[in-house]
N, CA, C and O of each residue as an XYZ file, in Angstrom:
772
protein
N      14.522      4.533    -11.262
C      13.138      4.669    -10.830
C      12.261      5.032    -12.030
O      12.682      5.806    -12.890
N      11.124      4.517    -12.091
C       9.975      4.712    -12.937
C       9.220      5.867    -12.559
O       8.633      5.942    -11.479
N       9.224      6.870    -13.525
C       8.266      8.203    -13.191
C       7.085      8.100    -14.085
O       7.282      8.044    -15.299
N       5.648      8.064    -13.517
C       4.179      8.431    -14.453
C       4.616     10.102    -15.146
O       5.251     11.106    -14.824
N       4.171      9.814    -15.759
C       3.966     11.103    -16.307
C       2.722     11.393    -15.562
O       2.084     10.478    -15.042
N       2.291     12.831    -15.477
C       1.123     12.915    -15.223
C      -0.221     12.654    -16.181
O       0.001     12.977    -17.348
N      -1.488     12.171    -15.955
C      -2.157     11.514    -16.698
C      -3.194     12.393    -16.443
O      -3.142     13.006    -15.377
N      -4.623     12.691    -17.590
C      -5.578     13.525    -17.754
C      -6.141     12.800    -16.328
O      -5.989     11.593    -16.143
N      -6.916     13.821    -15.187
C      -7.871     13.086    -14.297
C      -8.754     11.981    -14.999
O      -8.697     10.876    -14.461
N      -9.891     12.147    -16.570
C     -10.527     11.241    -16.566
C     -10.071     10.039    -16.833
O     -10.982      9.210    -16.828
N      -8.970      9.578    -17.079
C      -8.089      8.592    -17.362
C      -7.244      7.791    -16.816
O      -6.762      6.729    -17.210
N      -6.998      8.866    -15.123
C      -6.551      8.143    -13.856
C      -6.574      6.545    -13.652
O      -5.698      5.688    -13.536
N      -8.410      6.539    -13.665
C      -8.051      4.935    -12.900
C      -8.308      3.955    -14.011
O      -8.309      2.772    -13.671
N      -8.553      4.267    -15.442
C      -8.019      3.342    -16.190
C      -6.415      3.064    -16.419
O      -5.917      2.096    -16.993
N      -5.986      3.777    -16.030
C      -4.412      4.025    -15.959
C      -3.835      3.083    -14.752
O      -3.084      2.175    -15.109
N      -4.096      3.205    -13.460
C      -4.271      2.317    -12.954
C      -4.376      1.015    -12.704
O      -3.778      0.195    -12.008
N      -5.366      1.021    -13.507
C      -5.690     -0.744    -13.597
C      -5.173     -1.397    -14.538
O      -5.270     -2.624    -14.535
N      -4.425     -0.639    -15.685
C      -3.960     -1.252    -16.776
C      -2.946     -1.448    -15.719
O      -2.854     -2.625    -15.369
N      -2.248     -0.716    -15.182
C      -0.745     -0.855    -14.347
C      -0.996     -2.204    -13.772
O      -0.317     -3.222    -13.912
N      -1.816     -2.072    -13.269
C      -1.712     -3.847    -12.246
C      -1.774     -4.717    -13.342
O      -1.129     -5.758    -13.220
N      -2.729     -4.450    -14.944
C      -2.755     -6.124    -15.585
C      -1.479     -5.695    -16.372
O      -0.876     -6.763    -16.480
N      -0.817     -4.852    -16.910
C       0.693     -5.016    -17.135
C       1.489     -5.458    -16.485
O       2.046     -6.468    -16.914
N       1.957     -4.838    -14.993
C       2.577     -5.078    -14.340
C       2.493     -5.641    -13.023
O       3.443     -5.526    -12.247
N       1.423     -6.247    -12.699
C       1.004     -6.676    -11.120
C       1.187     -8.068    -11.277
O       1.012     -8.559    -10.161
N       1.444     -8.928    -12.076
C       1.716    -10.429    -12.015
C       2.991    -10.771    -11.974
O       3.457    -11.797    -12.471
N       3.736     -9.728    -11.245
C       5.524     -9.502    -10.489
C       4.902    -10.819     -9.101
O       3.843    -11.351     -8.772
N       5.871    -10.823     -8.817
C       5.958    -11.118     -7.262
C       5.374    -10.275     -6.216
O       5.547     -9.066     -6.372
N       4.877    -10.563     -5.434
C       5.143     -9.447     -4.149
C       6.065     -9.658     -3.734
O       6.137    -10.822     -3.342
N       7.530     -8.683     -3.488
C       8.262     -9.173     -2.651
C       8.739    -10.294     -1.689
O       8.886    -10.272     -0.467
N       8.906    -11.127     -2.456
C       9.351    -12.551     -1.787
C       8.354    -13.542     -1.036
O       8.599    -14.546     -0.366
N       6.840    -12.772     -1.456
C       5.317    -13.618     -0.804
C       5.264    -14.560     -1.785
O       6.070    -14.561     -2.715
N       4.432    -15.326     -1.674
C       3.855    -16.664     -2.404
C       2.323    -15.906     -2.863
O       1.365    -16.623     -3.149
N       2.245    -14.793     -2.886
C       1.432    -13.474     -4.014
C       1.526    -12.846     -4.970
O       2.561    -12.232     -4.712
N       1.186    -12.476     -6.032
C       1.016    -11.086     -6.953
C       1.444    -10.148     -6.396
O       1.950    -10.433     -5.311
N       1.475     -8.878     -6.725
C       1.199     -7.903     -6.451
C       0.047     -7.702     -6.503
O      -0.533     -7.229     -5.526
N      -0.669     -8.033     -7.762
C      -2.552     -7.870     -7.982
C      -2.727     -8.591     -6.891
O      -3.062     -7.903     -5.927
N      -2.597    -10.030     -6.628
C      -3.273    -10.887     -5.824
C      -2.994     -9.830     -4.345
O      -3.824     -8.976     -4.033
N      -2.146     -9.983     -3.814
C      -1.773     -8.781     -2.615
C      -2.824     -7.587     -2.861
O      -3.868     -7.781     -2.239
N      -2.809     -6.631     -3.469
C      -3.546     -5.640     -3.314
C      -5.149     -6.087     -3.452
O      -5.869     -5.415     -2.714
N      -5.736     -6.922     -4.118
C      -6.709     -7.305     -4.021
C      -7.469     -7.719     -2.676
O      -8.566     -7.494     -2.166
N      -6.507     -8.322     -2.419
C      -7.013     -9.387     -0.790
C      -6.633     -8.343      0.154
O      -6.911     -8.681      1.304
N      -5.992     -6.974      0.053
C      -6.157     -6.239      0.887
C      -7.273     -5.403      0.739
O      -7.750     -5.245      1.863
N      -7.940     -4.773     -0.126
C      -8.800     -4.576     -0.719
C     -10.126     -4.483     -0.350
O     -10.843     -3.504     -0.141
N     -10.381     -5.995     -0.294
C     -10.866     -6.975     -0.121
C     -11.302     -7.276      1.330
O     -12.440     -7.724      1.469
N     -10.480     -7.071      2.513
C     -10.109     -7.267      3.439
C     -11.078     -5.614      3.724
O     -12.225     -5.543      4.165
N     -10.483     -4.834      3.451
C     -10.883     -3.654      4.190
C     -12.570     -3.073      3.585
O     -13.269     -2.221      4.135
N     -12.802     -3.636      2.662
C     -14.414     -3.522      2.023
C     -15.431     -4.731      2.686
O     -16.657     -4.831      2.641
N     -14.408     -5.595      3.315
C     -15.114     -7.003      4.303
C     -15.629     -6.201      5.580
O     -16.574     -6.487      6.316
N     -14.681     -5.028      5.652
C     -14.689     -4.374      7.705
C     -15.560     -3.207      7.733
O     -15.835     -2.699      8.820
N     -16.224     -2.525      6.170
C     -17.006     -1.480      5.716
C     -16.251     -0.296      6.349
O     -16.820      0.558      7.029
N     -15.049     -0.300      6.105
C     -14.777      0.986      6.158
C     -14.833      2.008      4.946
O     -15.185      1.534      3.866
N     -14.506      3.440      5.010
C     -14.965      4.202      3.841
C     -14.446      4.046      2.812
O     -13.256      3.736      2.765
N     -15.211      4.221      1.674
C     -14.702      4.110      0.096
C     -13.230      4.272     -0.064
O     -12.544      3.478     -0.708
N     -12.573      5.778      0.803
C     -11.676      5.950      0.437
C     -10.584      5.083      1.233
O      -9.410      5.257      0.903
N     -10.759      4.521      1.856
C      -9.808      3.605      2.907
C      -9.781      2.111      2.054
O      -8.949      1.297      2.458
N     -10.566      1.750      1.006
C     -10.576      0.659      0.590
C      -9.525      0.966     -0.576
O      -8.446      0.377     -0.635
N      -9.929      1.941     -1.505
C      -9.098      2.677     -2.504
C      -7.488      2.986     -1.777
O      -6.592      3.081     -2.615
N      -7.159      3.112     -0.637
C      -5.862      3.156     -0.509
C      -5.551      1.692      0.022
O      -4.409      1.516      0.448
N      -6.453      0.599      0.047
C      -5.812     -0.452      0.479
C      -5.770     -1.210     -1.130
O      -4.825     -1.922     -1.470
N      -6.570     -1.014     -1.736
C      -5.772     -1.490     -3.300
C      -4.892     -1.071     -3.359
O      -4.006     -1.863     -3.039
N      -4.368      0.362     -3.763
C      -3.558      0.800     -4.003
C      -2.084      1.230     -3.325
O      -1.226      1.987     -3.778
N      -2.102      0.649     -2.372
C      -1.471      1.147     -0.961
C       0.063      0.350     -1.681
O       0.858      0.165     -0.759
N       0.371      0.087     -2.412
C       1.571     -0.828     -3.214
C       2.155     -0.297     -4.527
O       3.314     -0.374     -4.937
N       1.047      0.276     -5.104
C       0.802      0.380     -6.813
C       2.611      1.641     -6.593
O       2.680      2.482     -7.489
N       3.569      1.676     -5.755
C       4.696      2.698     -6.111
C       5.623      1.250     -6.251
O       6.827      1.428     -6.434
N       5.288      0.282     -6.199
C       6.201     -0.835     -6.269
C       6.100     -0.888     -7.710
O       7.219     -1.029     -8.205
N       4.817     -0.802     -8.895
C       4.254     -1.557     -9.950
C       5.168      0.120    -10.684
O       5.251      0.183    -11.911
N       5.689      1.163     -9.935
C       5.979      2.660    -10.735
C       7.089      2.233    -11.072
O       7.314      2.550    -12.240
N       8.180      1.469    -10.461
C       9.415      1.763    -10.633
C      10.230      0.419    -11.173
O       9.921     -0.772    -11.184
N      11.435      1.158    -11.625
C      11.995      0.077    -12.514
C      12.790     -1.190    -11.519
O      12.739     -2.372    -11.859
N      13.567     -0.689    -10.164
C      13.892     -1.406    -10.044
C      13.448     -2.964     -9.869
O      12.317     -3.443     -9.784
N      14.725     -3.589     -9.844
C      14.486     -5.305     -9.885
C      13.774     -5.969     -8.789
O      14.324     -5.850     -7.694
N      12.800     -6.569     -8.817
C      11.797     -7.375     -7.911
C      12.282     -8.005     -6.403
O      11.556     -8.062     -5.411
N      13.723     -8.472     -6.489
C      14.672     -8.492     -5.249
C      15.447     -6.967     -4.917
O      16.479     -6.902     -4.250
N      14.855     -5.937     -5.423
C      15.752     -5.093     -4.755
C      15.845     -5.258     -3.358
O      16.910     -4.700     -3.092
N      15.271     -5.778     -2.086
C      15.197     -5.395     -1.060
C      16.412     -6.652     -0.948
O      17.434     -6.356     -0.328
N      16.319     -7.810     -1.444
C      17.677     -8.809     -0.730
C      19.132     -8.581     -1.489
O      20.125     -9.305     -1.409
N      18.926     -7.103     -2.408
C      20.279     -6.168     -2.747
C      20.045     -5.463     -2.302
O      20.498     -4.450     -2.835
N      19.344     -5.228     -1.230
C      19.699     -4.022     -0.287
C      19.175     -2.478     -0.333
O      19.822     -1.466     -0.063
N      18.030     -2.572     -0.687
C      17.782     -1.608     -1.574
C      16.202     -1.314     -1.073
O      15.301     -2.127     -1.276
N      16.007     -0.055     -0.401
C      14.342      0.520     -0.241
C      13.958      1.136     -1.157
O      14.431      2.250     -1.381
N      13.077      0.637     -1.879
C      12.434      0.708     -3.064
C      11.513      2.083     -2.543
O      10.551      2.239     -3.295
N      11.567      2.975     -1.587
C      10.066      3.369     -1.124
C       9.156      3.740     -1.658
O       8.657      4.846     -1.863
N       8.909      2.680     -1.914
C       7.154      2.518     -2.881
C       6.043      3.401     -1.876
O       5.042      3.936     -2.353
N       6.281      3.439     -0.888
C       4.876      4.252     -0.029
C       5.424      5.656     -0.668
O       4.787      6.308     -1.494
N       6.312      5.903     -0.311
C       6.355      7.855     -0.795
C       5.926      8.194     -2.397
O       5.184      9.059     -2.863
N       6.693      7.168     -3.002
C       6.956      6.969     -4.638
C       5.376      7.274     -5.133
O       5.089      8.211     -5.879
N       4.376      6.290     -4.570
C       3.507      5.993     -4.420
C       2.178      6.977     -4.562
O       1.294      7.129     -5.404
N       2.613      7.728     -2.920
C       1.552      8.541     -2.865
C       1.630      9.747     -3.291
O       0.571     10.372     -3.355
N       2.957     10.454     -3.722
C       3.357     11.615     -4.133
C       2.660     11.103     -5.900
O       2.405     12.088     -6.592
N       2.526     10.454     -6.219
C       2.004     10.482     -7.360
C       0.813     10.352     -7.575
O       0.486     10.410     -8.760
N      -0.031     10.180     -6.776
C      -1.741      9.811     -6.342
C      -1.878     11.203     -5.765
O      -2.975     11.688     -6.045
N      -1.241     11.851     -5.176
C      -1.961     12.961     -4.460
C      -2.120     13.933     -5.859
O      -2.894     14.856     -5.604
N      -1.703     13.982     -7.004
C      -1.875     14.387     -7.993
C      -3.301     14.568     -8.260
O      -3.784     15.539     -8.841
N      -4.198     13.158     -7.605
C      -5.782     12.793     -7.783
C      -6.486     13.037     -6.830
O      -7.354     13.894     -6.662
N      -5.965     12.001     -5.989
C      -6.725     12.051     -4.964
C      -5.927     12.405     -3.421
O      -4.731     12.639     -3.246
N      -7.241     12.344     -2.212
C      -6.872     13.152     -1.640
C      -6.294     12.541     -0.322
O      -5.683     11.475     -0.399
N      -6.475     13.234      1.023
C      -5.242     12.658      1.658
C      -5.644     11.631      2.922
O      -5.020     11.225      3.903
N      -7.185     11.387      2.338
C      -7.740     10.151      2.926
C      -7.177      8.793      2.344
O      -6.764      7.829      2.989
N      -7.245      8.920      1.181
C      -6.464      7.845      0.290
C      -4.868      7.844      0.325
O      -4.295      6.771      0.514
N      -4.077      9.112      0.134
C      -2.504      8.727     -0.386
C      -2.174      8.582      0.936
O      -1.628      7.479      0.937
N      -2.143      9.245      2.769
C      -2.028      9.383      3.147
C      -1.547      8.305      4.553
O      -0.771      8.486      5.492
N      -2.353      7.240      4.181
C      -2.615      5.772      4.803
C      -1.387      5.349      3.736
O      -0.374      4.741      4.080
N      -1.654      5.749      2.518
C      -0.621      4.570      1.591
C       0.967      5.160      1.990
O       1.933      4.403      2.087
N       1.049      6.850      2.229
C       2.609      7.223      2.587
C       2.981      6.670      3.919
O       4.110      6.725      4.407
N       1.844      6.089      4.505
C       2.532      5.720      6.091
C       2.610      4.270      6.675
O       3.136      3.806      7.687
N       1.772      3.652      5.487
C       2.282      2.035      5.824
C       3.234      1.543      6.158
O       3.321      0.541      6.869
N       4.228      2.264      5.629
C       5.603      1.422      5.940
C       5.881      1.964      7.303
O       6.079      1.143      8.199
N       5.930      3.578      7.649
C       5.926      3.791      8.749
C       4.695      3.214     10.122
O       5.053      3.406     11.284
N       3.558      2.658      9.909
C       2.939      1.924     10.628
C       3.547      0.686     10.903
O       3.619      0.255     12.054
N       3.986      0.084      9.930
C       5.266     -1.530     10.272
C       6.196     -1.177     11.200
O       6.593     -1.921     12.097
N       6.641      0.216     10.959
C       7.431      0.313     12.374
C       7.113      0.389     13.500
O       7.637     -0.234     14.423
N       6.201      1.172     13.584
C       5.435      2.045     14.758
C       5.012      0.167     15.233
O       5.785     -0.341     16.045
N       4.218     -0.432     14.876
C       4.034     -1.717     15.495
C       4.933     -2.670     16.358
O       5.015     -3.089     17.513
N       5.598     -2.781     15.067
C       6.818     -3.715     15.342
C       7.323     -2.790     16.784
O       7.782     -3.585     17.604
N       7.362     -1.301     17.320
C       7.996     -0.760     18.081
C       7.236     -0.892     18.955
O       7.844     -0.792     20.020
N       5.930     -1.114     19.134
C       4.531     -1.093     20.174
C       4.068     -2.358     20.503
O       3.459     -2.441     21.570
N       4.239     -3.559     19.710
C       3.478     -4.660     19.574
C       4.780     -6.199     19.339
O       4.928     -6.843     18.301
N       5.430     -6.379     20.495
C       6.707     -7.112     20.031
C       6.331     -8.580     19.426
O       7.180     -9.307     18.909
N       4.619     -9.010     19.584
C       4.092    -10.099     19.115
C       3.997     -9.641     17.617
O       4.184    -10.569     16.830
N       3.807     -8.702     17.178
C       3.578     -8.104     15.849
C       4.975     -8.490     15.010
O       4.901     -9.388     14.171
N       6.209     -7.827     15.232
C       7.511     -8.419     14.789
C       7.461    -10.022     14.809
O       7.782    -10.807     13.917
N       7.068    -10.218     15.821
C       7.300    -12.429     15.680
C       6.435    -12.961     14.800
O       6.609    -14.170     14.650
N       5.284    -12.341     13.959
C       4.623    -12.882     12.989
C       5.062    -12.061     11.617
O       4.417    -11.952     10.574
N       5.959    -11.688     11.847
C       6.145    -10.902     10.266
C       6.884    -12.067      9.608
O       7.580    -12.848     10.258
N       6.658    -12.165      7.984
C       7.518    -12.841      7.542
C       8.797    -12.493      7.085
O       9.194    -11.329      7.043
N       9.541    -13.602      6.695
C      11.068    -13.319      6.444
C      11.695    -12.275      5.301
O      12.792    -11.751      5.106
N       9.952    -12.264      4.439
C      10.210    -10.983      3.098
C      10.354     -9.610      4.059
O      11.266     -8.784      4.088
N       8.984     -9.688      4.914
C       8.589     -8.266      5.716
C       9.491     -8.269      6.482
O       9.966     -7.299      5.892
N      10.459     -8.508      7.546
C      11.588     -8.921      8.157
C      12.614     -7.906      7.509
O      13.197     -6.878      7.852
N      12.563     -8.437      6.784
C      14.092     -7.697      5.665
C      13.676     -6.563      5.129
O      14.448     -5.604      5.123
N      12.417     -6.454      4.593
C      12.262     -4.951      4.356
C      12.134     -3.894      5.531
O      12.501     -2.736      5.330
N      11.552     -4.331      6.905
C      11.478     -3.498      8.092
C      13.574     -3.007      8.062
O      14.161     -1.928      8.140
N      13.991     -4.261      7.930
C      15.197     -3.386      8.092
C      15.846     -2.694      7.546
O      16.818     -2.060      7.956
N      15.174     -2.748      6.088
C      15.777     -1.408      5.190
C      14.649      0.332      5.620
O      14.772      1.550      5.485
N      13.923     -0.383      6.011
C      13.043      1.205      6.162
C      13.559      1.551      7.348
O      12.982      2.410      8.015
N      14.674      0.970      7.789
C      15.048      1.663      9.439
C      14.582      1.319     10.617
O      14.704      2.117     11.546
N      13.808     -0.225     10.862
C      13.278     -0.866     11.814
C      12.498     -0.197     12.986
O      11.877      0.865     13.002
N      12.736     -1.244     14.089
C      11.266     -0.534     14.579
C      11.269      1.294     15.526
O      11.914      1.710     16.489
N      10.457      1.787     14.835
C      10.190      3.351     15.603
C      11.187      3.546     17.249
O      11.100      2.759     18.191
N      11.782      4.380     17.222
C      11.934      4.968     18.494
C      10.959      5.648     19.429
O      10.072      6.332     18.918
N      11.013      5.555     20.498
C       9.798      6.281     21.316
C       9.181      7.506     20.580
O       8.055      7.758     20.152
N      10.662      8.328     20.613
C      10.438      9.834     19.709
C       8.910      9.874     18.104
O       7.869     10.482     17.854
N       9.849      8.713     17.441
C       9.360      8.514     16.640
C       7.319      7.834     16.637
O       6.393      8.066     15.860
N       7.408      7.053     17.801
C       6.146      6.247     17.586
C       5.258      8.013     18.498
O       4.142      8.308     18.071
N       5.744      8.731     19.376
C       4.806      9.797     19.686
C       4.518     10.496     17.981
O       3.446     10.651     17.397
N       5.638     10.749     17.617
C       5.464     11.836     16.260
C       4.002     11.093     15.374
O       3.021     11.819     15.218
N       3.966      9.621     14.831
C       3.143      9.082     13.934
C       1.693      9.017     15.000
O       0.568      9.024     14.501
N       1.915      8.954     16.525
C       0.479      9.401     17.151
C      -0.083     10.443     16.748
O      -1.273     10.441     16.435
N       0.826     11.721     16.676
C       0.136     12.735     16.026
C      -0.372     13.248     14.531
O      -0.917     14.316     14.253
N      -0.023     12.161     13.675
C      -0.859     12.114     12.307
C      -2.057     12.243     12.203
O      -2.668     11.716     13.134
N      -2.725     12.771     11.389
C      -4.550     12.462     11.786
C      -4.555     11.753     10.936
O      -5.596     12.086     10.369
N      -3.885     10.462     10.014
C      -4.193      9.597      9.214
C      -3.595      8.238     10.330
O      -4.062      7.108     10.182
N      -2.706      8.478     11.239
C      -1.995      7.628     11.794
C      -2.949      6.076     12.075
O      -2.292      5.039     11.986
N      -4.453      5.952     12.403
C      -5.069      5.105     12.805
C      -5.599      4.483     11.057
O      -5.848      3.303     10.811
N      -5.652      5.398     10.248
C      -6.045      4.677      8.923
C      -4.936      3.888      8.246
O      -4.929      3.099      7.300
N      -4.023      4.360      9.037
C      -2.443      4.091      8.363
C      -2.272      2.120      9.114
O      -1.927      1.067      8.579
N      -2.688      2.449     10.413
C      -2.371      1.098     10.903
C      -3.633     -0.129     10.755
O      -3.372     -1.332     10.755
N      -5.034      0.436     10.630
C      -5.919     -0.592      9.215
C      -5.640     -1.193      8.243
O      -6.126     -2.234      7.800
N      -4.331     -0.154      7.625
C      -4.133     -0.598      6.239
C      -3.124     -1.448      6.699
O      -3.058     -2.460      6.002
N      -2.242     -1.413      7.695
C      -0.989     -2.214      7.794
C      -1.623     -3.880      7.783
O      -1.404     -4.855      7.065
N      -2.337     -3.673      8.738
C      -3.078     -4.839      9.034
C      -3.609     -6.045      7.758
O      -3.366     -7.247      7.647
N      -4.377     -5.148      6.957
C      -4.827     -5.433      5.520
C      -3.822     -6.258      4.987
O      -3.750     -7.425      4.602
N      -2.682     -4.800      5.133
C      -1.248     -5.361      4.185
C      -0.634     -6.669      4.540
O      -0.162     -7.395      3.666
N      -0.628     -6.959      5.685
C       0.209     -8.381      6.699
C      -0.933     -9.681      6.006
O      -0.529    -10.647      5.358
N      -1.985     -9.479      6.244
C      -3.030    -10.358      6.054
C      -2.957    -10.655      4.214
O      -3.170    -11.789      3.784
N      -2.760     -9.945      3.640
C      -2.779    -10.143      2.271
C      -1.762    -11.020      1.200
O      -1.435    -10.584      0.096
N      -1.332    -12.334      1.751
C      -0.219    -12.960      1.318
C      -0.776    -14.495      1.626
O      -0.185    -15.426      2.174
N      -2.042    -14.438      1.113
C      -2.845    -15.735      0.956
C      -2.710    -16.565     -0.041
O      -3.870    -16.955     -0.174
N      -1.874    -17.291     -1.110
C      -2.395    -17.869     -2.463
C      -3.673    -18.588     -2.373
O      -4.345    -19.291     -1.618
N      -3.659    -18.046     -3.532
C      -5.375    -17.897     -4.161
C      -6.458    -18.631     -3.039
O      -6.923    -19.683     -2.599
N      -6.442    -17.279     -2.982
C      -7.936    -16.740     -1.867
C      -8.526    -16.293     -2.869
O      -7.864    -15.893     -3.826
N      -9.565    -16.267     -2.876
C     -10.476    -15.353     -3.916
C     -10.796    -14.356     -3.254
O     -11.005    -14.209     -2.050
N     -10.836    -13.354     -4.499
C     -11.294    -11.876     -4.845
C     -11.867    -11.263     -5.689
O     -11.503    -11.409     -6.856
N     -12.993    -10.345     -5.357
C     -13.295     -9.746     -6.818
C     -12.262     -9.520     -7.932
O     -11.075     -9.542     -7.607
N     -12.583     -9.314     -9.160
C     -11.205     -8.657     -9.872
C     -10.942     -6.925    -10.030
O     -11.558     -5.991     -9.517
N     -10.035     -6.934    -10.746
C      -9.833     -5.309    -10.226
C     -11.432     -3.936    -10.218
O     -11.835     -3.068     -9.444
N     -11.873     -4.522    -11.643
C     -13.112     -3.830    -11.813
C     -14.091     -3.598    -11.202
O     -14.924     -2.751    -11.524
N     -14.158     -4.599     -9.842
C     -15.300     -4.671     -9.043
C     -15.000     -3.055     -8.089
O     -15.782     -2.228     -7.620
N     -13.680     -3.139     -8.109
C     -13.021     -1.923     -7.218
C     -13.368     -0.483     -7.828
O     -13.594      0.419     -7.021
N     -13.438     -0.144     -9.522
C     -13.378      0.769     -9.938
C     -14.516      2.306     -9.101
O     -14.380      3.519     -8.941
N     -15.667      1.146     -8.760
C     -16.447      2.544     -8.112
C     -15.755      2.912     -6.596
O     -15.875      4.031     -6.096
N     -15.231      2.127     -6.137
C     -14.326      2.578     -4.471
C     -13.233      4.021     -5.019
O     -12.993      4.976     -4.279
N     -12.506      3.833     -6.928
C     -11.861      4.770     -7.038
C     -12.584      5.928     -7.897
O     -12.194      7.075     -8.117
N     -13.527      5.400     -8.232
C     -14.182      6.729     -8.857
C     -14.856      7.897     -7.567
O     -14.797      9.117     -7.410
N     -15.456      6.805     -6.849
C     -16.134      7.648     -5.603
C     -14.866      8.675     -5.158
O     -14.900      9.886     -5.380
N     -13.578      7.887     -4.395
C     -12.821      8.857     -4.109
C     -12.116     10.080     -4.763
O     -11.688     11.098     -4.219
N     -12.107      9.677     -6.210
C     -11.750     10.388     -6.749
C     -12.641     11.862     -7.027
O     -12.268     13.019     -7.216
N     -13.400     11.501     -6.986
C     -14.654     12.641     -6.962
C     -14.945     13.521     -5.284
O     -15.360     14.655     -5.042
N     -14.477     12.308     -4.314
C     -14.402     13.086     -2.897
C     -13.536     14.147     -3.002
O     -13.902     15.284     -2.708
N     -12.056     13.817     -3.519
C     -10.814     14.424     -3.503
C     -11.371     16.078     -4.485
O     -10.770     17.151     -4.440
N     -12.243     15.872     -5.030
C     -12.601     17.315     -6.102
C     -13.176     18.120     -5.098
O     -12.623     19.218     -5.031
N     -14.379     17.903     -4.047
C     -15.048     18.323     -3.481
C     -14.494     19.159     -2.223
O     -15.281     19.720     -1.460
C-alpha cells in the first residue's frame, strides 16, 4: 500500500491534482475510463444537480485512495479489496471535513446498501462493479442496511454512489481538473471553520 505522507494544508490540493495528472490515466478498474476521466464525470455530474461545494469535492475525489496505493490495477480480478474508500478518506480527513471524506468512506458501503434495497440496482452494475461488490462483502444484510440508515452522511453517501455508477462514459466531456480547484478550496476552508 501507498502511504501520503502528510502534506502542508496550503499545498493539499495542489497535491492532489498533481496525483490525478501523475497517476489518474490508470484504468478505472476494468471501465472503458480513467480514473481522471471517472472522477471528473462524477464531479461533473454532481455540480450538474447543484449540490454543495462540499458534495462535489467528495465526488471528485471519492476514488483518489485507488490513485494512493501501490497495488496492481487488476487487484480486484486477484482477488484483492484495494479499500480505496477507507484508504482514501482517512487521509483527507487530515483536511477536510466530514461532509467531504465521509460520503467518500461510504461509497462502497452505499453499493451495498443498494444492491441490498434496490435488486434493479445489482442488474445494471457492470461486470468490473460486480466483482468488486463481491470483494467488499456483497449486498448489506437487513442488520447492516438499518446501521448505514443511521449515518448522517448515509443520503450523501448514496448521491455519490449514483455519480459513481454513472461515471464510466468514454469521452464525455468535462471541465478539467482546475475548473474543480475552487469546489476544493471552498471546502477546505469550510473544514477550518
Amino acid at each position: 500500500m501507498f502511504h501520503a505522507d502528510a502534506i502542508p494544508e496550503p499545498e493539499v490540493i495542489d497535491y492532489l491534482l498533481r496525483l490525478f495528472a501523475e497517476r489518474g490515466d490508470s484504468l478505472y478498474a476494468g471501465e472503458p475510463v480513467s480514473q481522471t476521466e471517472h472522477a471528473l464525470q462524477a464531479a461533473t455530474f454532481a455540480k450538474n444537480e447543484g449540490v454543495p461545494p462540499t458534495l462535489i469535492a467528495a465526488a471528485l475525489l471519492h476514488d483518489v485512495g485507488h490513485l494512493m496505493t501501490t497495488l496492481p490495477e487488476d487487484c480486484a480480478e486477484q482477488g484483492i479489496d484495494s479499500e480505496h474508500e477507507t484508504l482514501g478518506a482517512e487521509w483527507l480527513e487530515r483536511y477536510f471535513g466530514p461532509e467531504v471524506t465521509e460520503p467518500i468512506r461510504l461509497h462502497v458501503a452505499a453499493k451495498r446498501y443498494r444492491c441490498a434495497t434496490d435488486p434493479a440496482y445489482y442488474a445494471q452494475l457492470s461486470d468490473a462493479s460486480r466483482l468488486s461488490l463481491r470483494l467488499q462483502g456483497g449486498p448489506f444484510t437487513p442488520q447492516e442496511v438499518h446501521e448505514f440508515n443511521q449515518h448522517p452522511q448515509a443520503k450523501a453517501a448514496l448521491q455519490l454512489r449514483l455519480w459513481d455508477e454513472a461515471a464510466k462514459i468514454p469521452d464525455h466531456p468535462t471541465p478539467d481538473l482546475e475548473h474543480f480547484r475552487p469546489y476544493l478550496e471552498e471546502s477546505l476552508r469550510k473544514s477550518r471553520s
